[in-house]
SEZATI-600128 format. One record per residue: residue in one letter; z, y, x of N, C-alpha, C in turn. Coordinates in steps of 0.2 Angstrom, whole numbers, plus 5000, padded with zeros to 4 digits. Example, Ala and Ser with C-alpha at 12.3 -4.5 7.8 and 13.67 -1.06 7.14 Angstrom:
<nodes>
residu | n_pz | n_py | n_px | ca_pz | ca_py | ca_px | c_pz | c_py | c_px
A | 5039 | 4972 | 5066 | 5039 | 4978 | 5062 | 5039 | 4984 | 5066
S | 5035 | 4989 | 5064 | 5036 | 4995 | 5068 | 5039 | 5000 | 5064
</nodes>
This chain:
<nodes>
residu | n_pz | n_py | n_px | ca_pz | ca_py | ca_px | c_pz | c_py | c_px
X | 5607 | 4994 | 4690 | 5606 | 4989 | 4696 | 5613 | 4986 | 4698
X | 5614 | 4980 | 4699 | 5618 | 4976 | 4703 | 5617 | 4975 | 4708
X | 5626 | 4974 | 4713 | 5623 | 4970 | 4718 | 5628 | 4961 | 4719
X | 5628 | 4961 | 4727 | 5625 | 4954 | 4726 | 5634 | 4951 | 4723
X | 5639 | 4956 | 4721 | 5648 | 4955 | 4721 | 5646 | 4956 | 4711
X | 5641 | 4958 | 4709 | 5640 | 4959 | 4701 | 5642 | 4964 | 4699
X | 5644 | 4969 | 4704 | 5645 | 4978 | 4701 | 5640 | 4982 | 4701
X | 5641 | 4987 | 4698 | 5635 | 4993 | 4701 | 5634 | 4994 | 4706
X | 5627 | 4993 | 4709 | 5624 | 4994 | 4717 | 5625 | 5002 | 4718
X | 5627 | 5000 | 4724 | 5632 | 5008 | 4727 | 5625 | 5009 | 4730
X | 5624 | 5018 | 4734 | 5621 | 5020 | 4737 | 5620 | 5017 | 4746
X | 5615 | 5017 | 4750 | 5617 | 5012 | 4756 | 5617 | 5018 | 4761
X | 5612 | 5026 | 4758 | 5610 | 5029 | 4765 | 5606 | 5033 | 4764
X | 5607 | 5040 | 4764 | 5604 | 5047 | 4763 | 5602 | 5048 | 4771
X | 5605 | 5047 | 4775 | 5603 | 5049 | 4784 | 5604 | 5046 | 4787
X | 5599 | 5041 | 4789 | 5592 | 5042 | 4786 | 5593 | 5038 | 4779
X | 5586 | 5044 | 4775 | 5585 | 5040 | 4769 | 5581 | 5035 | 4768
X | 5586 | 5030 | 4764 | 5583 | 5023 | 4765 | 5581 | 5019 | 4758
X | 5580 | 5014 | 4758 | 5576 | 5011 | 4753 | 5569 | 5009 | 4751
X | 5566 | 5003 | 4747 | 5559 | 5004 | 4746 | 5556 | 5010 | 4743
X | 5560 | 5014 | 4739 | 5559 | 5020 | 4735 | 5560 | 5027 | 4739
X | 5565 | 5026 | 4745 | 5570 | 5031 | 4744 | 5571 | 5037 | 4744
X | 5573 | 5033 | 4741 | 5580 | 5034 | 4737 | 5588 | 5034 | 4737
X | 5590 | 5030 | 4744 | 5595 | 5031 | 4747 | 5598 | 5022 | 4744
X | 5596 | 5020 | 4740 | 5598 | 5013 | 4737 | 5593 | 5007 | 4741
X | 5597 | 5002 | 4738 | 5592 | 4994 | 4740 | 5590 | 4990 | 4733
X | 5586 | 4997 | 4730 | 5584 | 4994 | 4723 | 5578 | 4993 | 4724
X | 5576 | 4989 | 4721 | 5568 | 4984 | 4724 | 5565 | 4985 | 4715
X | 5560 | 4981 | 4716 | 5554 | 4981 | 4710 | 5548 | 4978 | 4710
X | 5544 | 4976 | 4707 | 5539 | 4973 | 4708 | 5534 | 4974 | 4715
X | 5533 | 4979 | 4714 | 5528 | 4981 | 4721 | 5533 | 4984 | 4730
X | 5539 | 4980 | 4727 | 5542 | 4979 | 4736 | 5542 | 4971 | 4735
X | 5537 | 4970 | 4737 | 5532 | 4964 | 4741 | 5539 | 4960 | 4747
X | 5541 | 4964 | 4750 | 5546 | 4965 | 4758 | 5553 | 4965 | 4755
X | 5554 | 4963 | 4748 | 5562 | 4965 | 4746 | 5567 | 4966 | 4749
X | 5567 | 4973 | 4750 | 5572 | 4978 | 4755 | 5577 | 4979 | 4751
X | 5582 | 4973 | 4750 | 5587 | 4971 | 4746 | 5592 | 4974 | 4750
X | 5595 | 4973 | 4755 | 5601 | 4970 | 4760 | 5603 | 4978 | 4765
X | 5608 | 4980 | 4762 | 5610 | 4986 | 4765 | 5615 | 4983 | 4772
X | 5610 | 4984 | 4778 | 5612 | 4983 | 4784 | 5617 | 4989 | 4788
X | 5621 | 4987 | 4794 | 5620 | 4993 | 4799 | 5618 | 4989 | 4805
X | 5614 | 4993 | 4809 | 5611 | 4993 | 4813 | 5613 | 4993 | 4818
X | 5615 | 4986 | 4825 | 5614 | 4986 | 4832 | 5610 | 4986 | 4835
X | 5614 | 4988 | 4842 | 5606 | 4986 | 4846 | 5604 | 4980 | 4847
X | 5607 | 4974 | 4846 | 5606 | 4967 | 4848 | 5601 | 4966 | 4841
X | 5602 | 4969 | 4836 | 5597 | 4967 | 4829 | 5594 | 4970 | 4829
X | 5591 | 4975 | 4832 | 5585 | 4980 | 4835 | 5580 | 4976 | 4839
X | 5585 | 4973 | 4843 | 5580 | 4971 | 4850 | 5578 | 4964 | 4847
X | 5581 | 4961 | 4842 | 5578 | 4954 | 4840 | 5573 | 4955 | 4834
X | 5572 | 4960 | 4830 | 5570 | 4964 | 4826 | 5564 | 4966 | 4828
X | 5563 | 4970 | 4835 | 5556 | 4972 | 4839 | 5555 | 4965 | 4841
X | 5556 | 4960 | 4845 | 5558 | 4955 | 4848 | 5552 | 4948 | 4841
X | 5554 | 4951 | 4835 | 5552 | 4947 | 4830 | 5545 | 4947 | 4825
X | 5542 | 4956 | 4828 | 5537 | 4959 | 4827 | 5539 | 4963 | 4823
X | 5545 | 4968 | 4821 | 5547 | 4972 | 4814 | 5548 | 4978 | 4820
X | 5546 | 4980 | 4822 | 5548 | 4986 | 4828 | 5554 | 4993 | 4821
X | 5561 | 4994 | 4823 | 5564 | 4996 | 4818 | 5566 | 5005 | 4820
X | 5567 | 5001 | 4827 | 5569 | 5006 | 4830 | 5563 | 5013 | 4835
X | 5558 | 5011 | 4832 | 5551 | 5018 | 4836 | 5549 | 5020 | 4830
X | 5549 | 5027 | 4830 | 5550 | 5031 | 4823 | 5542 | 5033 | 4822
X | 5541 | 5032 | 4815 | 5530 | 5032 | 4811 | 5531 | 5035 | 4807
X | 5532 | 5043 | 4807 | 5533 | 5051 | 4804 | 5527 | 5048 | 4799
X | 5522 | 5045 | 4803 | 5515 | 5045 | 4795 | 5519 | 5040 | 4790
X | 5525 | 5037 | 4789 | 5526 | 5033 | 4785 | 5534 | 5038 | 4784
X | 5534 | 5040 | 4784 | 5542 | 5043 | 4784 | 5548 | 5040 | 4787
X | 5546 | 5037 | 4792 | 5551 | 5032 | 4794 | 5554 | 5037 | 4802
X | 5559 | 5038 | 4803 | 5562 | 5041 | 4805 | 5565 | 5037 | 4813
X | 5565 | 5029 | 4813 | 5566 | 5023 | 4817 | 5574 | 5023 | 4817
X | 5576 | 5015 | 4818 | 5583 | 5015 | 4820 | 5587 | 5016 | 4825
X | 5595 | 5018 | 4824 | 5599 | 5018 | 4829 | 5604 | 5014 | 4828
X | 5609 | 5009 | 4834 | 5614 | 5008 | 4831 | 5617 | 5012 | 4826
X | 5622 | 5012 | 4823 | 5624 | 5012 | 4818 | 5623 | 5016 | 4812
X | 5614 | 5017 | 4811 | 5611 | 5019 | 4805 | 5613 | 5011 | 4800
X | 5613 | 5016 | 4794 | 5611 | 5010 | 4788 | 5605 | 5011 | 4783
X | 5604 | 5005 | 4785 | 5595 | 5004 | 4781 | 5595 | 4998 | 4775
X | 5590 | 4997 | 4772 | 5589 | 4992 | 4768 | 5583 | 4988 | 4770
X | 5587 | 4980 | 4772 | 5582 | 4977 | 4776 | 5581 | 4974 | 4773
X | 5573 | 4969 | 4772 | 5571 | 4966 | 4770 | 5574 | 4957 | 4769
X | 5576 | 4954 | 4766 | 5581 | 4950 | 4761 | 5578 | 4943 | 4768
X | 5572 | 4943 | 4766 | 5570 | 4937 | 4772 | 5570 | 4939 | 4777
X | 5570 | 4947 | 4781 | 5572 | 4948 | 4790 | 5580 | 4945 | 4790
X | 5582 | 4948 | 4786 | 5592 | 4947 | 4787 | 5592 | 4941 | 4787
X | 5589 | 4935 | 4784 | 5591 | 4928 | 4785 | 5588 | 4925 | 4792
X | 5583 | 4927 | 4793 | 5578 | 4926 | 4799 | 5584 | 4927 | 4805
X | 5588 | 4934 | 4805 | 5590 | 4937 | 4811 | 5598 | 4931 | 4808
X | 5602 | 4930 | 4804 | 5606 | 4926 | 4803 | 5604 | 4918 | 4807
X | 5600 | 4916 | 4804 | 5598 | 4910 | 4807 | 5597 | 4908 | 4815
X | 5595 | 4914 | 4817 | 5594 | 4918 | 4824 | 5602 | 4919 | 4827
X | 5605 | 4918 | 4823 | 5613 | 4920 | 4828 | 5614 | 4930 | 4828
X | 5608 | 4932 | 4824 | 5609 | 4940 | 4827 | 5608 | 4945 | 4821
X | 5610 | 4941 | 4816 | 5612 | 4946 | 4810 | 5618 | 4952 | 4808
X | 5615 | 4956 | 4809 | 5620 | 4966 | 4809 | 5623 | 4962 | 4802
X | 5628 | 4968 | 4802 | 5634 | 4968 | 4798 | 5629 | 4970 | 4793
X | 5633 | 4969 | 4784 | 5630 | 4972 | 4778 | 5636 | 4974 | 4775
X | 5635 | 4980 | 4768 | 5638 | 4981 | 4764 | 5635 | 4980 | 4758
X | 5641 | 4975 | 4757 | 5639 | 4970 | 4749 | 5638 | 4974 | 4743
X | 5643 | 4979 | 4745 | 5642 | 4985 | 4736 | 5636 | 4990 | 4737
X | 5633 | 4988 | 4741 | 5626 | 4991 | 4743 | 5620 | 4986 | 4745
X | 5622 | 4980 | 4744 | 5616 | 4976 | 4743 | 5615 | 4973 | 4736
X | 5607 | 4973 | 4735 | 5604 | 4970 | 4729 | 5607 | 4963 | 4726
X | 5609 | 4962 | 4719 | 5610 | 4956 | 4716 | 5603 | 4952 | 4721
X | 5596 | 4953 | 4718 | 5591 | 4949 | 4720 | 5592 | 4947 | 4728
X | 5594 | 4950 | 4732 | 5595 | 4948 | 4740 | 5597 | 4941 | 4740
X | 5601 | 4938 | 4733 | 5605 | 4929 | 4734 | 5596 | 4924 | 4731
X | 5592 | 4928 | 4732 | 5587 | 4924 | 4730 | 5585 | 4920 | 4737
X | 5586 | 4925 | 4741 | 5583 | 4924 | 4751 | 5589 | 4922 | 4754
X | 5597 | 4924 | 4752 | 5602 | 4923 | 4756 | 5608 | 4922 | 4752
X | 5611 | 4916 | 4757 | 5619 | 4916 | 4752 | 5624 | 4920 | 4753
X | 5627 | 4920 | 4750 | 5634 | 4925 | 4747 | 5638 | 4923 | 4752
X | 5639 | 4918 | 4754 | 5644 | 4916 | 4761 | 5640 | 4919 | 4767
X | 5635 | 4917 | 4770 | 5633 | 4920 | 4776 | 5632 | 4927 | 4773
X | 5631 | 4931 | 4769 | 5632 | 4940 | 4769 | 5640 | 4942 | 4770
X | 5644 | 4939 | 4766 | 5652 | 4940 | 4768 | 5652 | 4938 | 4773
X | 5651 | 4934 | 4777 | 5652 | 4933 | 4784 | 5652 | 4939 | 4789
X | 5647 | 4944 | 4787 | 5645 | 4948 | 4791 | 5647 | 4956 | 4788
X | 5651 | 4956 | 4782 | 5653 | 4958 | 4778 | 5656 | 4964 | 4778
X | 5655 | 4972 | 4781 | 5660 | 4977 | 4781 | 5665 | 4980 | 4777
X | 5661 | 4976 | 4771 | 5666 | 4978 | 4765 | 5669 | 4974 | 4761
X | 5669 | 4968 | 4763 | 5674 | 4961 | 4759 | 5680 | 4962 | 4759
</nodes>
């Protein structure tokens, strides 16, 4: 897998473990419907626009293994929420060597660098 710079997609996050698989990566597949490309870290301000949006990120659903967010966990968010919260003025930081080549299908490469923790 690649990410969105054309190296090998790096891991985004064992704690919590994150991914459509996870698997700790933002590798996607046919059946991630939600392509959870986009290795995030997480604020509170992209929490509260997040629940705010109808994606509640941060109230933890043990029946799904979802563990919920904290500022600065790193997750793999779904490609179209991060351009949603970009557009919105409230997109969390990414790490590009940890986000999916396919994430430039939903988002450009300039507004990802923008927010960039590893450019």
């Amino acid at each position: 897998m690649k990410n969105v710079l054309g190296e090998d997609l790096e891991p985004c996050s064992f704690d919590p473990v994150t991914g459509f698989y996870r698997d700790g990566c933002c590798n996607t597949g046919a059946e991630d419907a939600g392509v959870h490309t986009v290795c995030i870290i997480a604020t509170e301000e992209f929490l509260e626009f997040s629940k705010s949006a109808g994606n509640d990120l941060s109230t933890p659903m043990p029946q799904y293994g979802f563990p919920g967010l904290k500022p600065g966990d790193q997750w793999c968010l779904c490609a179209g929420r991060w351009q949603d919260a970009f557009e919105a003025g409230n997109a969390p930081q990414v790490r590009l060597r940890s986000t999916h080549l396919q994430t430039l299908e939903w988002c450009n490469l300039s507004n990802l660098q923008s927010h960039a923790i590893d450019a």
